[in-house]
MARKE-349475 format. One record per residue (C-alpha): x, y, z; residue in three letters. Coordinates in steps of 0.05 Angstrom, whole numbers, always signed. Layout:
<pts>
<pt X="X" Y="Y" Z="Z" rest="ALA"/>
...
</pts>
This chain:
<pts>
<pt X="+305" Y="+186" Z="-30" rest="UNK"/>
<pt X="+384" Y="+191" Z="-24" rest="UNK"/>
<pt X="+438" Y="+150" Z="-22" rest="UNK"/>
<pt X="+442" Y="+82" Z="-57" rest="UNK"/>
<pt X="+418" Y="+41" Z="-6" rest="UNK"/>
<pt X="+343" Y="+74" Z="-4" rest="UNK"/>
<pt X="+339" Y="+52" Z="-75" rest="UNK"/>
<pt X="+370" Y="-15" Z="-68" rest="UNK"/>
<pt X="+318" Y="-29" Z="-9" rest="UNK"/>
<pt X="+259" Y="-5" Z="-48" rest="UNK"/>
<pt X="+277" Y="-45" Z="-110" rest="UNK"/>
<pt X="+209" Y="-94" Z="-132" rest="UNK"/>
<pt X="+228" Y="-156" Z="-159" rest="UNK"/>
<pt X="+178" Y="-194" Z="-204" rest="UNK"/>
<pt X="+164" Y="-264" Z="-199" rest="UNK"/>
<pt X="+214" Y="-288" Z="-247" rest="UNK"/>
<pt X="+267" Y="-247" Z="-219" rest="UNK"/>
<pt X="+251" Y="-274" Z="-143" rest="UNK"/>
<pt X="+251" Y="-335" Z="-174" rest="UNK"/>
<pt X="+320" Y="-323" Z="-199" rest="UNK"/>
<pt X="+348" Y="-288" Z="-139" rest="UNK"/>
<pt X="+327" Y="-347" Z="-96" rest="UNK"/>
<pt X="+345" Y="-410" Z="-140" rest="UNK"/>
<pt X="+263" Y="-430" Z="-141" rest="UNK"/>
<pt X="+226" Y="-449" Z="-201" rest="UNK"/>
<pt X="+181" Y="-402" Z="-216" rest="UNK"/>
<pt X="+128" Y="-444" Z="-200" rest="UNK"/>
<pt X="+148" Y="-449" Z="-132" rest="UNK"/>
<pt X="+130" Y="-378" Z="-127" rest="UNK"/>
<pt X="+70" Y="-383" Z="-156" rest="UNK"/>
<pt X="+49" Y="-435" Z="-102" rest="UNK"/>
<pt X="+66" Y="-391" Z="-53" rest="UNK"/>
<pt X="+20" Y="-339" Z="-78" rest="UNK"/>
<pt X="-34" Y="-383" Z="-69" rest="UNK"/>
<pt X="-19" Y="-409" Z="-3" rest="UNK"/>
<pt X="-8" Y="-342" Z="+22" rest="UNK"/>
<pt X="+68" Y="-360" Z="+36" rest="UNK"/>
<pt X="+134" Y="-339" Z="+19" rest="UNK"/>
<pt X="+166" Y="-265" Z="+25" rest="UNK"/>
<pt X="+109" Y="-204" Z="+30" rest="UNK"/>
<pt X="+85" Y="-187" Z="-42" rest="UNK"/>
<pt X="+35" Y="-122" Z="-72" rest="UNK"/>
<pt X="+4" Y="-111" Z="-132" rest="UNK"/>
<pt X="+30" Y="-43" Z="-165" rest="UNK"/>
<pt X="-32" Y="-54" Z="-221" rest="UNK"/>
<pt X="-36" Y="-120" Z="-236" rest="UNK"/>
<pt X="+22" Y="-140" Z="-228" rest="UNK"/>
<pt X="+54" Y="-181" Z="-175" rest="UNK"/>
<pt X="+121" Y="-144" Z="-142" rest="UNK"/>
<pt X="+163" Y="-160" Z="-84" rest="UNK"/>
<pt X="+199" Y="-110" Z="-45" rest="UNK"/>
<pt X="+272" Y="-136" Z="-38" rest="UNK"/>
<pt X="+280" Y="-111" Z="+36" rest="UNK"/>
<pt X="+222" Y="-154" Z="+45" rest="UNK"/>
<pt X="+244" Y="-205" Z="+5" rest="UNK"/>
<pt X="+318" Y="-203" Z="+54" rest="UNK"/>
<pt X="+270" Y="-210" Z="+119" rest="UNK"/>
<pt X="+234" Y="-271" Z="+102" rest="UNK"/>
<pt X="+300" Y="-305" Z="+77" rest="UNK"/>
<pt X="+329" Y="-292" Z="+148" rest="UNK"/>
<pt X="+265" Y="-316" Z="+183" rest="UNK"/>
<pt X="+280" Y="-372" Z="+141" rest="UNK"/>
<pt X="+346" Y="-383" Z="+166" rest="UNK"/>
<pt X="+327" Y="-375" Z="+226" rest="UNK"/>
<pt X="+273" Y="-425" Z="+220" rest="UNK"/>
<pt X="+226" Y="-367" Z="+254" rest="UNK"/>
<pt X="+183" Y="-369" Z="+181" rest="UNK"/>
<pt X="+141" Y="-319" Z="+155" rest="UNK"/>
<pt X="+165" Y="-244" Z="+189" rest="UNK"/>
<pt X="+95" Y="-213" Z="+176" rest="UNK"/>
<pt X="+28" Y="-243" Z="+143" rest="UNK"/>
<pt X="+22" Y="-223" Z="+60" rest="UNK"/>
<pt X="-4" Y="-153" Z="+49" rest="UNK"/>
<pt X="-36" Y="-150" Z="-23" rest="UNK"/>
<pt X="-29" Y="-69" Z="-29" rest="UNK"/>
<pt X="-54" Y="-37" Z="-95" rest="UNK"/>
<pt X="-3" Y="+11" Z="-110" rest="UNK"/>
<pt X="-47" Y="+17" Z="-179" rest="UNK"/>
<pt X="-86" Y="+86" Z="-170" rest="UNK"/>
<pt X="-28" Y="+130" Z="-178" rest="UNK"/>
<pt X="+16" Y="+92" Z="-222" rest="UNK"/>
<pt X="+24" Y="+134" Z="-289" rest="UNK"/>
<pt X="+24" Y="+76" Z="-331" rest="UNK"/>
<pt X="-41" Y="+89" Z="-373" rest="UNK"/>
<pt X="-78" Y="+31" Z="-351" rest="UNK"/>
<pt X="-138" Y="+16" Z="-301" rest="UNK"/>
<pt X="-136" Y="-22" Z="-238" rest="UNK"/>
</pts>
């Protein structure tokens, strides 16, 4: 990766912190997880991230009042990620 902005794009919120950066309750979130709404998530483990370029696209859509950019891709990141536990 170089320059700042690489990083910045490739940053993964959690849900409390897209819950934060968007003014939700985290509940709201939640519900969108299980209506399949809301920005594009993956799983790095078991645990739910949110890419923040991702997160910027489906707050323009919103804007826009185009919804959703792209349907919710559950990826499992897990396999390769150093962290000593099983996916």
């Amino acid at each position: 990766m170089t320059g700042d902005g690489n990083l910045t794009d490739r940053r993964l919120l959690s849900p409390q912190e897209l819950a934060e950066y968007t003014g939700v309750p985290l509940a709201t979130i939640y519900r969108w997880n299980s209506k399949g709404s809301g920005p594009r998530r993956l799983r790095v483990g078991v645990h739910v991230r949110y890419r923040l370029s991702d997160v910027e696209a489906w707050l323009e859509a919103q804007e826009s009042g185009q919804g959703r950019p792209a349907p919710t891709l559950m990826a499992d990141v897990s396999a390769n990620s150093g962290d000593g536990h099983a996916a």
